[in-house]
C-alpha positions as CSV (number, residue, x, y, z in Angstrom):
1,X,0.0,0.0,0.0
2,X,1.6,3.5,-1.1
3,X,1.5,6.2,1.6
4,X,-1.0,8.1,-0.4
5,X,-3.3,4.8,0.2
6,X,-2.3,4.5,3.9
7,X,-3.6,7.7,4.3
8,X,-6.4,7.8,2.8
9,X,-7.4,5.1,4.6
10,X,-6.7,6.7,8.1
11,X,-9.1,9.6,6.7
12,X,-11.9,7.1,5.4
13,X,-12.2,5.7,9.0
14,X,-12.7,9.2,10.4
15,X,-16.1,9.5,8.2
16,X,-17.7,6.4,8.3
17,X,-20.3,8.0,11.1
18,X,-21.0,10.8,8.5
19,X,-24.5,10.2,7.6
20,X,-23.8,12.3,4.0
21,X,-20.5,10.0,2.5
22,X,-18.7,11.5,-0.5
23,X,-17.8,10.1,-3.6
24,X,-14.4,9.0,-3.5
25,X,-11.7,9.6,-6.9
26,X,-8.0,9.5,-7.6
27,X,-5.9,11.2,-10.2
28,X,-2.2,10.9,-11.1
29,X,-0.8,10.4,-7.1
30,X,-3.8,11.9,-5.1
31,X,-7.3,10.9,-3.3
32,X,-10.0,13.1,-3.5
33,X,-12.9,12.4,-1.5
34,X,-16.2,15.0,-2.7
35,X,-19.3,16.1,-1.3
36,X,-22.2,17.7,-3.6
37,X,-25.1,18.8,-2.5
38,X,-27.9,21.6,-4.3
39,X,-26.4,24.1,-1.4
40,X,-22.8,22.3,-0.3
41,X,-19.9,20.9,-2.3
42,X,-16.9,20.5,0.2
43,X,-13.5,18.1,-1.4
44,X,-10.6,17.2,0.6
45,X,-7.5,16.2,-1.1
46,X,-4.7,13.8,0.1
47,X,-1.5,13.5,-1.7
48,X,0.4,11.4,0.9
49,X,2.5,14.2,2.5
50,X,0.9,13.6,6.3
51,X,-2.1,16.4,6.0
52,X,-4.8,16.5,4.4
53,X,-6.2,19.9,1.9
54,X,-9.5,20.8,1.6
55,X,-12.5,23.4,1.1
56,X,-15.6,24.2,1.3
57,X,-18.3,26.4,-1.1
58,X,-19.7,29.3,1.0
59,X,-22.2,31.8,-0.7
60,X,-20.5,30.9,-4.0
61,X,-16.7,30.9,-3.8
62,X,-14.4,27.8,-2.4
63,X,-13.1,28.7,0.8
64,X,-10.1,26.6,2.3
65,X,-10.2,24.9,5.1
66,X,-8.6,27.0,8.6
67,X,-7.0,24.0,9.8
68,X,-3.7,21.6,9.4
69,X,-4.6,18.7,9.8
70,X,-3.5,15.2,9.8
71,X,-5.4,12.3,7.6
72,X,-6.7,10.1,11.3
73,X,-8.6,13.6,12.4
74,X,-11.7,15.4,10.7
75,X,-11.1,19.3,10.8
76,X,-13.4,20.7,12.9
77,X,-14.1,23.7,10.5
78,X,-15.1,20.8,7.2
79,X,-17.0,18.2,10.0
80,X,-19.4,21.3,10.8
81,X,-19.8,21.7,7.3
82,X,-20.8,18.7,6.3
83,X,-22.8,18.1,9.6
84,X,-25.6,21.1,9.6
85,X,-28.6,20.1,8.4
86,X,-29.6,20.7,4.4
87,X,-30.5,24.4,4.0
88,X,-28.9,25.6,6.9
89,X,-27.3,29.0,7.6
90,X,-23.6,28.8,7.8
């Protein structure tokens, strides 16, 4: 298993409680795991380097993530996110 696929793994287990589960894609040494909703779209990227990237769509525009973080921990800014309810303020 590569370290890109180690980690990815590590991030997998910290969302299988996440009632909304993204799709999951790779492309040319990186996994992307995507949510899309009508209101949210939210993609965190993992490359293998021991954090993970990611961002969110607020009122239109892709923010990034506040936090470094590690593949085994869900930023706490992106597990709000994806969390509130359908339709929900930020």
């Amino acid at each position: 298993m590569s370290q890109v696929e180690a980690e990815a793994a590590e991030f997998r287990a910290q969302i299988t409680a996440l009632a909304w589960q993204p799709n999951e894609w790779s492309d040319d040494g990186e996994i992307c795991f995507e949510w899309i909703s009508s209101d949210r779209h939210a993609i965190v990227s993992i490359e293998g380097n021991g954090e993970i990237g990611y961002t969110m769509l607020v009122d239109g525009t892709f923010v990034a993530g506040a936090e470094t973080c590690p593949p085994c921990r869900l930023p706490d800014d992106l597990c709000r996110y994806l969390s509130r309810d359908q339709g929900a303020a930020e």
